[in-house]
C-alpha atoms as one frame of an Amber mdcrd trajectory, in Angstrom:
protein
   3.462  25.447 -23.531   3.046  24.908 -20.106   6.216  26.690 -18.222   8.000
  24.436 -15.413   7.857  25.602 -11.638  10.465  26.297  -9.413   8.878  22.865
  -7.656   9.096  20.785 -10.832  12.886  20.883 -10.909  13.403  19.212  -7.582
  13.828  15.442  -8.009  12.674  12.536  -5.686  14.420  11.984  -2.256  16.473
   8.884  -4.415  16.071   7.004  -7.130  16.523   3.353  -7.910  18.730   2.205
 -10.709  16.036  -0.209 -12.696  18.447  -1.552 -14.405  18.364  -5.153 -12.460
  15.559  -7.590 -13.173  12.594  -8.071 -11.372  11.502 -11.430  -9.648   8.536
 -13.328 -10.061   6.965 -15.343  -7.355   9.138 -18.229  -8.353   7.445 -21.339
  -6.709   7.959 -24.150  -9.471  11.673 -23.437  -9.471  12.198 -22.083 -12.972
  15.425 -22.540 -14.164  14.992 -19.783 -16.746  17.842 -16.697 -16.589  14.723
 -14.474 -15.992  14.343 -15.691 -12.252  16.950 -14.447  -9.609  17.670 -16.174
  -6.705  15.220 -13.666  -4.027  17.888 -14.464  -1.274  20.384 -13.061  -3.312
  18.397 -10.121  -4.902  16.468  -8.875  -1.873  17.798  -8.694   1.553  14.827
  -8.664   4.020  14.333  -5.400   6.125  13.121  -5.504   9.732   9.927  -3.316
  10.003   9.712  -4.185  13.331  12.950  -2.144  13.854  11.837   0.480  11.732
   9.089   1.216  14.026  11.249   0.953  16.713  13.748   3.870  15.621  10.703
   5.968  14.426   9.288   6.448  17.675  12.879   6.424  19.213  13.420   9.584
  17.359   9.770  11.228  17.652   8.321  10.167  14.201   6.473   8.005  12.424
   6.567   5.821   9.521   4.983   7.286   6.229   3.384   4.080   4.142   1.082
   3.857   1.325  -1.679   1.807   1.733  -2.718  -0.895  -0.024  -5.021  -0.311
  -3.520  -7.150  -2.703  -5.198  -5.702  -2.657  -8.762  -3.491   0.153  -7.934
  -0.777  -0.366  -5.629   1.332  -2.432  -8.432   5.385  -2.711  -8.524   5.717
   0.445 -10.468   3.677   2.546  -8.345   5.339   1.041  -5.250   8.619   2.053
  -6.346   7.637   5.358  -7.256   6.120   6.032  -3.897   9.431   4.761  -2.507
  11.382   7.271  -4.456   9.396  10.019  -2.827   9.914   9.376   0.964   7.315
   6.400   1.668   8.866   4.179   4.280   6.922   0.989   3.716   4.581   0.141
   0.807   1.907  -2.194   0.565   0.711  -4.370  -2.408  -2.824  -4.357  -3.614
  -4.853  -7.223  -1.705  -5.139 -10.433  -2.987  -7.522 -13.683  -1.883  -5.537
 -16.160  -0.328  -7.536 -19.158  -1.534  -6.921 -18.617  -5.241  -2.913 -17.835
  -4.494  -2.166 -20.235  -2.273  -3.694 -23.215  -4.732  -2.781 -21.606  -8.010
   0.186 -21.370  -9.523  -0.934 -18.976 -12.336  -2.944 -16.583  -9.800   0.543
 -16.621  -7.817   2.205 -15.335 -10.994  -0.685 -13.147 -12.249  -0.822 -11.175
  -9.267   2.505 -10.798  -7.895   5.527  -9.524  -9.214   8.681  -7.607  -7.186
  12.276  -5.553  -7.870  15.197  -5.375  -5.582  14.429  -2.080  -4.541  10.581
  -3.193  -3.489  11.258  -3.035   0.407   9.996  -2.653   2.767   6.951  -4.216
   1.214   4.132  -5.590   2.507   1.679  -8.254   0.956  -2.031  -8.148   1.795
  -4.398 -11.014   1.632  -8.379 -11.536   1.672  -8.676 -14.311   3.699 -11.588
 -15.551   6.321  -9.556 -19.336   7.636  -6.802 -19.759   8.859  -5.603 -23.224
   6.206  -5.757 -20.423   3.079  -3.748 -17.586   4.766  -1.050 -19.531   6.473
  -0.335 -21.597   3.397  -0.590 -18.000   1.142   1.854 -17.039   3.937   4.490
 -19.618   3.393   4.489 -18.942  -0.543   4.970 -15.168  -0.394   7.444 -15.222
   3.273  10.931 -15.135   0.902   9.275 -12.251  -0.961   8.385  -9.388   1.184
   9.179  -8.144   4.678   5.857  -8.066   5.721   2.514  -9.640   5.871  -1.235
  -8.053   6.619  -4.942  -9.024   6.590  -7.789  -6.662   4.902 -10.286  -6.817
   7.587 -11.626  -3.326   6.445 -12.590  -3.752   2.699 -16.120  -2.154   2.243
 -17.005  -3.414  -1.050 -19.966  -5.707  -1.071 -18.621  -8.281  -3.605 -15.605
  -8.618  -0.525 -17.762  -8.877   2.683 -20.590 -11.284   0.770 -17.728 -13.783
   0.747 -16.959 -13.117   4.311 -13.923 -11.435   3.800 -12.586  -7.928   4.734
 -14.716  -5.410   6.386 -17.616  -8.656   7.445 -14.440 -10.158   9.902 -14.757
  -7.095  11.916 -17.144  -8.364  13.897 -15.942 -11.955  13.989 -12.523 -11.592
  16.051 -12.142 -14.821  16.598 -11.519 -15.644  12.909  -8.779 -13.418  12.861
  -7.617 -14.428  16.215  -7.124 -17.494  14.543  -5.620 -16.784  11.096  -2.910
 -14.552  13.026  -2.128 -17.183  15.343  -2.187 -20.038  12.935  -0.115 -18.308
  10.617   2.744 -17.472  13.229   2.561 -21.249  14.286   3.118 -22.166  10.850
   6.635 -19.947  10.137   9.713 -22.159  10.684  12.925 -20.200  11.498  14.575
 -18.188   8.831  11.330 -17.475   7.354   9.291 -15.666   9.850   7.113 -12.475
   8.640   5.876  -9.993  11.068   1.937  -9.838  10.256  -0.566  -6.740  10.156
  -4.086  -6.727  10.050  -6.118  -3.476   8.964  -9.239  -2.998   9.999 -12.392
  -0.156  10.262 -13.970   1.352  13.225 -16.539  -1.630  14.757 -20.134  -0.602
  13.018 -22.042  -0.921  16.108 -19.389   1.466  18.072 -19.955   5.253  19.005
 -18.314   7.940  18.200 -16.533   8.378  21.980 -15.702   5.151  23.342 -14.872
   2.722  20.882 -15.591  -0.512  22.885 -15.852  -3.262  20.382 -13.032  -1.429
  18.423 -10.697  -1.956  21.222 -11.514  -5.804  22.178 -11.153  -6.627  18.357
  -7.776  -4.615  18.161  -6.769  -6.326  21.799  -7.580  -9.752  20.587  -5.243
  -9.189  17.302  -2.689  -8.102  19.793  -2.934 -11.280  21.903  -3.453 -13.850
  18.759   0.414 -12.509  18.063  -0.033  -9.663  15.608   3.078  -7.441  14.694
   0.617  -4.363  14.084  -2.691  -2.947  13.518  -3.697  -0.418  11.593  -6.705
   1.438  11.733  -9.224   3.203   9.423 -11.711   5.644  11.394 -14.814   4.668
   9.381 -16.903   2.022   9.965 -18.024   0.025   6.510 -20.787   1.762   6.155
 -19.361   5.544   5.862 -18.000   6.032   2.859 -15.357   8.444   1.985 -17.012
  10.728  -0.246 -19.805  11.360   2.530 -18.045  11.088   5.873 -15.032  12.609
   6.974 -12.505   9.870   9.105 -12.558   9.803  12.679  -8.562   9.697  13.971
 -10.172   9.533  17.944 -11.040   5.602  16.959  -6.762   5.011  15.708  -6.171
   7.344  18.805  -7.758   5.514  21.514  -6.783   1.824  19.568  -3.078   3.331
  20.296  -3.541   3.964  23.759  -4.577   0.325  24.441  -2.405  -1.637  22.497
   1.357  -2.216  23.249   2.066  -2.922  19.719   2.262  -0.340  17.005  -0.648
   0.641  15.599  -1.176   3.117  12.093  -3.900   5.860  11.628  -5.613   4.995
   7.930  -7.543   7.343   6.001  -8.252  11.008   4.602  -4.458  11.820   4.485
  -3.910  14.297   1.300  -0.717  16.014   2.417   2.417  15.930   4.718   0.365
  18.320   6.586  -2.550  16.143   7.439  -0.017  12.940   8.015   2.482  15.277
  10.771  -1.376  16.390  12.175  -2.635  13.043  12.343   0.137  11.635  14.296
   0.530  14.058  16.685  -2.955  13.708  17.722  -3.125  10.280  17.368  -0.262
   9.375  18.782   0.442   6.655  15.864   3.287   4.514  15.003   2.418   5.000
  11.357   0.259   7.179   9.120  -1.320   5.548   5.454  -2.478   7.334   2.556
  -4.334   5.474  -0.255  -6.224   8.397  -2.342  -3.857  11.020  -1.413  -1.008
   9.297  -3.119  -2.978   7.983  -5.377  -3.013  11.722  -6.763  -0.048  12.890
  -5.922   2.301  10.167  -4.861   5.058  13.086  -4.006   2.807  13.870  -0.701
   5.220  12.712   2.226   8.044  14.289   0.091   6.179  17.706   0.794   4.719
  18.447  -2.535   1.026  20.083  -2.170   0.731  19.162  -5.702   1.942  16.523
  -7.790   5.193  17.711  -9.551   5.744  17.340 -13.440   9.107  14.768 -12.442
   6.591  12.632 -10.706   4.673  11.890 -13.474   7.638  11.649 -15.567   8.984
   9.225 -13.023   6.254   7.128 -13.609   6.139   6.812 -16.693  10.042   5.655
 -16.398   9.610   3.259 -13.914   6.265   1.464 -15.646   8.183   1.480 -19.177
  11.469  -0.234 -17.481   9.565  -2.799 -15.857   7.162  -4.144 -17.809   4.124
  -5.991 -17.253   1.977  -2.599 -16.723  -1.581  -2.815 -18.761  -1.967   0.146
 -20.527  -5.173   0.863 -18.807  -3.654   0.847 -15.773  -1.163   3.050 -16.543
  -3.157   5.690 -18.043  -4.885   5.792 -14.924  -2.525   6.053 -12.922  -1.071
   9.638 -14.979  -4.793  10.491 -15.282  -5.411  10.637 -11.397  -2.063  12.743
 -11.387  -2.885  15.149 -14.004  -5.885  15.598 -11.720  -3.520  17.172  -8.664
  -1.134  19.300 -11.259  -2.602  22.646 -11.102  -1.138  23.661 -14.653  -3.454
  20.514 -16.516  -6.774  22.293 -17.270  -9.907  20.088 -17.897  -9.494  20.361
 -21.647  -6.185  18.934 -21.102  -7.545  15.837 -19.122 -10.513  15.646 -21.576
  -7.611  15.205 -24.550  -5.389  13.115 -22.296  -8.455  10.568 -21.422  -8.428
   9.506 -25.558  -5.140   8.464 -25.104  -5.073   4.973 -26.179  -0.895   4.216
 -26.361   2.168   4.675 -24.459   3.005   6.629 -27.742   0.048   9.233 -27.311
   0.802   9.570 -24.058   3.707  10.796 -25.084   3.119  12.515 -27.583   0.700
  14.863 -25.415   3.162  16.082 -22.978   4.919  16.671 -25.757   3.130  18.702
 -27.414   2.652  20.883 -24.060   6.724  21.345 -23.898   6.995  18.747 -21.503
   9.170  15.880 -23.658   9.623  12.660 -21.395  12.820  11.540 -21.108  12.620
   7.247 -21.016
């Protein structure tokens, strides 16, 4: 049996009654009792103003970053439980959702406690983001293009990372976009983007016009990660003097992205960046308790998630076993034998049924 910690019996800064159904992007105007009015269900919350009072009291806003496959509802709202301040779906290509009813419905699901969320899209013309922008506006509180995805497959269709060095495309996807929201349904938008590849390590020239001519096209934010497309993550530490000097030219707010594993690293990173926001993506991956102050993943967290996934549906198993299998990763009482055991888990029930066997029963 594996003996709780001290740690393990704190719970997360709140937690969300579940209780209330979840709304689907509802664009055909199903009259089914599964659909809830959004307006009614989901007040909007200003991240603007967030920002705002953040830096009018000396901090910064904690978010988790947006993960391909990964940064699903119930993951979202277990991240929120544990002290993020904004979350971020995974991305999705605005061509596909904004023709497509079943890719809207496929990829895109939400809870009156998802907020403040906001909803990324892969997009390289203006015509597919603004009109993605119009179908997910009554659904989120915010809106951001992936200009920094490395993965080939992404920048071979011109999307992501490639737009870096095309700033005019994204000059005019921001601005089109903003032209297109009608009052009562404007969205702040983001964009993220890397470090410009042909950029040095000092001055960040490129960088900066790219991040000034986001600013000017009418961009809410920016947020930054301080490797260009080429540097990996498993080879080349991030830069935060590329977010750092982005801040110091821009008057909007602008987020530091990348290698943040702990509350530690996020407090560091903002203090010497000087940014309105910090992201993690693999740190809370592996321990989504990390701007809560946990060094390690605690038990509850895992536990949590298991909850939350169970109570709202729609979670493929794989996905879910994932998810508890980068967790059991970060807990330092889960020895590789355990992992090896956990990894032929093929059912919520054997999931289960290995904690419990450890002494660690999960209450759903």
């Amino acid at each position: 049996m594996l003996p709780l910690t001290e740690q393990h019996t704190r719970t997360p800064q709140k937690r969300f009654n579940l209780a209330e159904n979840y709304a689907l992007l509802n664009t055909n105007n199903h009259s089914s009792d599964e659909y809830i009015p959004i307006d009614e269900m989901k007040p909007h919350q200003d991240i603007m103003q967030m920002f705002r009072d953040a830096k009018q009291n000396n901090t910064y806003l904690k978010v988790q970053a947006p993960m391909v496959r990964y940064s699903k509802l119930a993951f979202r709202l277990l991240c929120l439980e544990y002290n993020c301040d904004v979350v971020y779906t995974p991305m999705m290509m605005a061509d596909s959702f904004s023709k497509s009813q079943k890719a809207r419905d496929s990829d895109f699901a939400t809870h009156v406690h998802d907020k403040p969320l906001v909803v990324q899209f892969a997009a390289n013309n203006p015509t597919d983001f603004s009109l993605a922008c119009q179908y997910i506006a009554p659904f989120c509180d915010g809106i951001d293009i992936n200009c920094g995805c490395p993965q080939p497959y992404v920048m071979k269709e011109n999307l992501g990372a490639a737009l870096v060095t095309q700033p005019q495309k994204i000059f005019d996807m921001v601005h089109e976009a903003n032209n297109k929201f009608i009052s009562g349904t404007f969205r702040p938008i983001g964009v993220k983007i890397r470090i410009h590849p042909d950029d040095d390590s000092l001055e960040f020239r490129k960088t900066i016009d790219l991040a000034r001519q986001i600013e000017k096209a009418g961009a809410s934010w920016v947020t930054v990660h301080g490797r260009t497309h080429k540097q990996r993550t498993k080879n080349t530490k991030v830069n935060p003097d590329g977010p750092k000097i982005v801040k110091q030219a821009l008057q909007i707010p602008v987020m530091h992205n990348g290698d943040v594993f702990s509350l530690k690293d996020a407090n560091d990173l903002a203090s010497y960046t000087g940014c309105d926001g910090i992201m993690s993506a693999r740190g809370l991956l592996s321990n989504p308790a990390l701007f809560a102050g946990f060094n390690q993943v605690p038990f509850e967290c895992i536990e949590r998630y298991l909850q939350i996934s169970i109570q709202v549906g729609g979670i493929p198993f794989q996905l879910l076993h994932h998810h508890v299998m980068f967790m059991l990763y970060s807990h330092h009482q889960f020895l590789s034998n355990d992992i090896i055991e956990f990894s032929n888990c093929t059912s919520v029930a054997s999931i289960l049924d290995f904690f419990e066997d450890r002494g660690l029963s999960i209450s759903l």
